[in-house]
C-alpha positions, 0 to 999 in steps of 0.5 A, spaced: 465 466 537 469 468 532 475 466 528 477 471 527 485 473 530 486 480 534 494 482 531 496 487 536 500 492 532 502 499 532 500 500 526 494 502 523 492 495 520 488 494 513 484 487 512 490 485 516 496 487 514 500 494 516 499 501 513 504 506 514 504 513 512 509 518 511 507 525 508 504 523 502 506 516 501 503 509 504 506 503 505 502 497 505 504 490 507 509 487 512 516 489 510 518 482 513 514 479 507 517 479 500 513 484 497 510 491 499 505 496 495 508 504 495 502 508 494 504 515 493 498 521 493 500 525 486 495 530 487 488 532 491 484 536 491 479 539 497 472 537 498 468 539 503 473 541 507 477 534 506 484 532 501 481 528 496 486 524 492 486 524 485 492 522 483 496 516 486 501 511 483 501 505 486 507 500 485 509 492 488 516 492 490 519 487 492 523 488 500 529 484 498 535 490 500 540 486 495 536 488 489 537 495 486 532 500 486 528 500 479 529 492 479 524 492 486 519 494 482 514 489 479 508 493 477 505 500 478 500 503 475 496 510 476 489 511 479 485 517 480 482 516 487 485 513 493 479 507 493 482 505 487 490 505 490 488 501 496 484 496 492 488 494 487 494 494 491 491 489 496 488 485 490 496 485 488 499 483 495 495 479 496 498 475 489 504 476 490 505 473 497 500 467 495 505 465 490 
């Protein structure tokens, strides 16, 4: 047996957390949680016959509505393939809500 628990969600889940997306931006996380990622796909490019992203920003906000826009963000950075977005914002959340 496997202790692995079975989240029932309608939304696409991502080592267990949600990943929703709206056109070219993602959002990674729970929004009842203190923090979220926003991955926002720049730019792609086609390769063999997919839309390759190769250009994301990913950026840590925090989901507190009292807080203004520019002060939700805690950190952000640029990568060039959407691997490395979703890697570094797991690596991020994962931070942020353990503290």
């Amino acid at each position: 047996m496997s202790n692995v628990k079975k989240i029932s969600s309608p939304f696409l889940l991502y080592r267990g957390k949600p990943l929703v997306r709206c056109g070219n931006i993602l959002y990674y996380g729970d929004m009842n949680d203190k923090f979220v990622v926003k991955i926002e796909i720049k730019s792609s490019e086609k390769q063999h016959d997919l839309e390759m992203c190769n250009k994301a920003i990913v950026q840590l906000i925090e989901t507190d509505p009292e807080i203004s826009t520019k002060k939700k963000i805690i950190k952000s950075s640029e990568k060039s393939t959407f691997y490395s977005a979703i890697d570094i914002a797991n690596v991020w959340l994962e931070r942020a809500l353990n503290n």
